[in-house]
N, C-alpha and C positions, 0 to 999 in steps of 0.2 A: 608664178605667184609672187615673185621675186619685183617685177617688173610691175606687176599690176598695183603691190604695195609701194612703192615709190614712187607710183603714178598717183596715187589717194594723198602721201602724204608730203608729198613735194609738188605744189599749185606751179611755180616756176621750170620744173623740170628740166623743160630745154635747155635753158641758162648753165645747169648743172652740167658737169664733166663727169657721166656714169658709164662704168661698163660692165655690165653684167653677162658673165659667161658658162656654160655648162659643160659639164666634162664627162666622159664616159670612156669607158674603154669598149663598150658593142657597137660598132655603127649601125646599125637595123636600131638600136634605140633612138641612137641621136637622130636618124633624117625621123622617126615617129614626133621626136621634142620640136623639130623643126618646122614640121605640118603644122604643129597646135590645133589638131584635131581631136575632139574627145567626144566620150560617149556623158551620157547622162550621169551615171554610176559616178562620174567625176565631180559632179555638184551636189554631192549629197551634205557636204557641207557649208556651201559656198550660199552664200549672201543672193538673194533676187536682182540687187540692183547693179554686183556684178558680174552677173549671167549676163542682165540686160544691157551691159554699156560696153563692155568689153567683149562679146561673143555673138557671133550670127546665126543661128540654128540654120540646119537643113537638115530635112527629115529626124532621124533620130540622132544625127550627131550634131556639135557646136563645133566653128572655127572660130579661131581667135583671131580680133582684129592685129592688119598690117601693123598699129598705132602702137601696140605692143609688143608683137612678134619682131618686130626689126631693132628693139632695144636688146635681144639676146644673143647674142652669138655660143658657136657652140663650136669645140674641138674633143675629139679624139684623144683620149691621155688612157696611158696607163702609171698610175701613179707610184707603183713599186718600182719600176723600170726606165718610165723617161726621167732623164735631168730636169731638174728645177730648182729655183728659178734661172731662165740663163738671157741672157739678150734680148735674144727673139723668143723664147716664150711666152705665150698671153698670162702667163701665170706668176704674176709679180706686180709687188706695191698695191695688196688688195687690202682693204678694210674691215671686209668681213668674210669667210669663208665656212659655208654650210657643209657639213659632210655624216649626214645619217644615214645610220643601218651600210654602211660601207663599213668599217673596221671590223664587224663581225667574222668575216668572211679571211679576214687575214691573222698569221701567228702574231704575236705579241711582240717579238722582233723585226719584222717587216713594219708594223703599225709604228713602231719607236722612231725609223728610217723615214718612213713618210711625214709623222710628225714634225718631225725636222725639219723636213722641206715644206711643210706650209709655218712655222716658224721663221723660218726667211723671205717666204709668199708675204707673210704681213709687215702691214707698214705699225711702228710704233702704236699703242693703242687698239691695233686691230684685233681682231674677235675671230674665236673659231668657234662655230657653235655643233656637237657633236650629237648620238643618239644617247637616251639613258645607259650611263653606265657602262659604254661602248670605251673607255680609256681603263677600264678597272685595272689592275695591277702592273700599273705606267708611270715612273718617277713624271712628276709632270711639273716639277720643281721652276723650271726654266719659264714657266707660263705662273699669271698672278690669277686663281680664281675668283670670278665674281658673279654671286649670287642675285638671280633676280625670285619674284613668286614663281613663276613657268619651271625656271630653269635653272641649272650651273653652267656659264658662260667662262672660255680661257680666253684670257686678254694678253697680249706679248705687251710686259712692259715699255714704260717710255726710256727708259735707260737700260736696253737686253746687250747681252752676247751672245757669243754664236755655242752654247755650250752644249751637248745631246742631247735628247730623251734617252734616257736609257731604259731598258725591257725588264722589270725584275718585280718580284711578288712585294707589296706592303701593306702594311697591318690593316687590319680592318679599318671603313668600310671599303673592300673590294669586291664580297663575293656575289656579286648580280652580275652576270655573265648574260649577253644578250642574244640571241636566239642562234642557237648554232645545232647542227643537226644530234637529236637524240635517240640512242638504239631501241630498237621495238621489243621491250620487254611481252616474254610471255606471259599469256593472264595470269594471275596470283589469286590466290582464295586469303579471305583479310582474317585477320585474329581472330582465334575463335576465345571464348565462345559467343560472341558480340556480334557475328557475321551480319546478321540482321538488321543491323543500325545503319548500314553501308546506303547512302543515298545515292543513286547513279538513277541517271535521265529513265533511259526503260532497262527492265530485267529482262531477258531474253534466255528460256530453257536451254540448257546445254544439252547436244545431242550425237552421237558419233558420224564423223564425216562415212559417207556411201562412197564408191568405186568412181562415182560418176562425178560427185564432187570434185576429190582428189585428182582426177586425170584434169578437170576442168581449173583446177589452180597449176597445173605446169603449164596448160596450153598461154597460160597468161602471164606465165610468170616471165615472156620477154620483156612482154611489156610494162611492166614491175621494174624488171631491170633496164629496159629504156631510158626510165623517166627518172630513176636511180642515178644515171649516166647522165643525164640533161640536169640535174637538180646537181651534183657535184659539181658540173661543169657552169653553171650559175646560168645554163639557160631555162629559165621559168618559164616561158611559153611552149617550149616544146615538152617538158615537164606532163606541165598543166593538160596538155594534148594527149599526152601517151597517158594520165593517169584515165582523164576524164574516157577514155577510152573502155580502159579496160574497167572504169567502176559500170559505163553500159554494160559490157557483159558480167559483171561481179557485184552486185552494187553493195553486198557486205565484206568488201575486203577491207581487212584493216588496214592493213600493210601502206594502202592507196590513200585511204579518208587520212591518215597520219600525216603523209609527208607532204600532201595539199596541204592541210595544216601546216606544215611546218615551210613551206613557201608563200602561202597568203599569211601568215604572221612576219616572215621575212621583207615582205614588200610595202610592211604596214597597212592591208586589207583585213585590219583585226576581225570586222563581222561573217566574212566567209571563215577564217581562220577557225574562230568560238563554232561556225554551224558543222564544219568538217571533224573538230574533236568533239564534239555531241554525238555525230553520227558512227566515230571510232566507238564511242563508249557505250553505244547502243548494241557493239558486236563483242569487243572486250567490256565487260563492266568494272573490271578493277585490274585494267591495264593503270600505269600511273604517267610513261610518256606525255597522253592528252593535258593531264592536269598542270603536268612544267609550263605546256603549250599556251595553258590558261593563265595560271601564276602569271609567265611573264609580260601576257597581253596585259592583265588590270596591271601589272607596277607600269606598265608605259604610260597605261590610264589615269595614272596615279590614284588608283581603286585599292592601297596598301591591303583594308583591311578584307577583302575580296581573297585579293593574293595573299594573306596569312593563313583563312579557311581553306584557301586551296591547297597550300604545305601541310598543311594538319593532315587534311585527305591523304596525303601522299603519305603520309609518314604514318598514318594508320592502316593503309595499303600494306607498306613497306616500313618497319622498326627499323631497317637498317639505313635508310635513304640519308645518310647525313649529311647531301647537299640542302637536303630539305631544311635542317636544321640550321645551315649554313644562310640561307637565305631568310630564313624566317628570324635569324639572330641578326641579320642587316635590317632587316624594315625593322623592329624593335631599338636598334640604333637611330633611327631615321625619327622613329617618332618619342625617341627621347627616355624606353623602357630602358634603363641599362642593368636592371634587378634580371628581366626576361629573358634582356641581350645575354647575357651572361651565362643563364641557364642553357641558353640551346648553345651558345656557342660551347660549353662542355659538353653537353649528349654526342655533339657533333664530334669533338676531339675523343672521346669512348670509342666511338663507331671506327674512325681514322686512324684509333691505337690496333683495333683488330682487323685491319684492311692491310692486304700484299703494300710496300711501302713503295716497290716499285710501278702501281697500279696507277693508271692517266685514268682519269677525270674528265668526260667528253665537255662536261656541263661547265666548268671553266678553264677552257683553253687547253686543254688535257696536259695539265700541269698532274705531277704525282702526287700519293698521296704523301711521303715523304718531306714534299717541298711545302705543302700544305701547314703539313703541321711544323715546320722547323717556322712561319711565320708566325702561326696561332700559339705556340708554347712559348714562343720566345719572350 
């Protein structure tokens, strides 16, 4: 994508001194980025005229022309663990460095380490461009923000040092936390005596599991657990294998339609994401997992007031859910309520005052609840 927009918007190109590079830590990914083969599902946003100028169809997939493919190169990195920048590394004197939906997946400490090292990657001026919200409570002091319509973009000044990131909680707005694995609450019956107002896709009769059920959820529960062990370990395709497996033999397991959800939200395939938590809540109807799933898809969307409706749900679900509150007092910052912001961000500190203090928090970096509030009261 990278290549193809500097080929639209640089007529001279050749002339130019570009290198644009890809980094992974799976190899089975990188020789796939290599091939520049894809399937259709790949264009579903993409422009006709650059399906038609840059790709050769065969049969049902496109390859990408040589004209672009040999502008990318591609290395192997683990970013937490290898040195950088160093001599011979390809990772130095860069301009711009993209890195979404990667810091999810790491502590807040580790992400502060790496920051670092692409702070010294860039060249004065340079740009790191991140996923929403993916830096949340990260001194990022050392970097100048610069706001575009799309985006917030960190730019390394023209006059830096070499000073840390440092890892540590600060004031609000931090609490949008981007998609990281959420526990599978059991179903909940919502407030009474209002139950009835509860909108969920379909209502489905609750009915007591038979003999034959129950034996029929161990005999799958490896594969539950498989794909539990593939999704920790951030392989997604074997995942996606082991679930899609056992939802042929289950096809109303929650357990399975969740954390597909919670992997096709991971990889930014929001519309499988939204149809996997439809199909959770067709089997829990006021499970509230699916709805975080959703929230956090419309804020990517920048659908705020989507993802406001959707905290409501939640918190109607669940009166205790004070990340709900947490999150719904950030978008009311964002769009300038601070009468509103205000209100949730107390419900929220209420809930926090009656919570174990030494209790983590999955939904933001499983920070305590302790440390939560010694920021929010301060």
């Amino acid at each position: 994508s990278l290549a193809i927009t500097l080929r639209e918007l640089i007529r001279d190109w050749q002339n130019w001194d570009i290198t644009i590079l890809g980094v992974d830590i799976n190899p089975i990914a990188l020789e796939k980025a290599k091939a520049g083969v894809y399937s259709q599902w790949s264009f579903r946003r993409v422009e006709q005229h650059i399906q038609r100028h840059y790709f050769q169809s065969s049969g049902d997939k496109s390859h990408l022309s040589p004209l672009i493919r040999d502008l990318v190169r591609f290395r192997q990195v683990n970013l937490y663990r290898d040195p950088f920048p160093t001599e011979t590394s390809p990772l130095q004197a860069m301009d711009l460095i993209v890195c979404r939906n990667v810091f999810i997946y790491f502590d807040p400490k580790i992400v502060a380490q790496i920051l670092n090292k692409f702070y010294q990657v860039l060249k004065p001026e340079g740009y790191l461009l991140t996923g929403h919200a993916e830096l949340s409570g990260l001194d990022l002091s050392q970097f100048e923000a610069q706001v575009f319509p799309e985006s917030l973009i960190y730019q390394r000044p023209v006059q830096s040092d070499s000073s840390a990131v440092t890892a540590k909680i600060i004031p609000q707005p931090v609490y949008t936390p981007a998609f990281t694995p959420i526990p599978i609450p059991s179903p909940q019956k919502p407030p009474q005596p209002v139950a009835k107002k509860v909108s969920s896709p379909v209502s489905k009769p609750k009915t007591a599991k038979t003999h034959n059920e129950t034996s029929k959820e161990l005999d799958l529960k490896p594969l539950l657990t498989a794909a539990e062990t593939a999704y920790e370990q951030k392989n997604y395709d074997e995942a996606i294998h082991q679930l899609q497996a056992l939802l042929k033999e289950d096809s109303r397991n929650f357990s399975a339609h969740h954390l597909l959800a919670q992997i096709y939200a991971n990889v930014g395939q929001y519309a499988e994401a939204k149809q996997c938590c439809q199909e959770a809540l067709t089997i829990q109807e006021f499970a509230i997992a699916p709805y975080y799933i959703l929230a956090k898809i419309a804020e990517e969307e920048d659908d705020l007031e989507q993802a406001k409706q959707l905290y409501k749900r939640i918190i109607y679900l669940d009166q205790n859910s004070f990340t709900a509150y947490l999150e719904l007092s950030h978008i009311y910052h964002l769009q300038g309520d601070q009468i509103r912001r205000e209100k949730m961000k107390q419900s929220a500190i209420k809930l926090l005052q009656r919570s174990p203090k030494e209790q983590k928090i999955p939904e933001l970096n499983n920070i305590t609840v302790a440390e939560v509030l010694g920021e929010m009261v301060s």
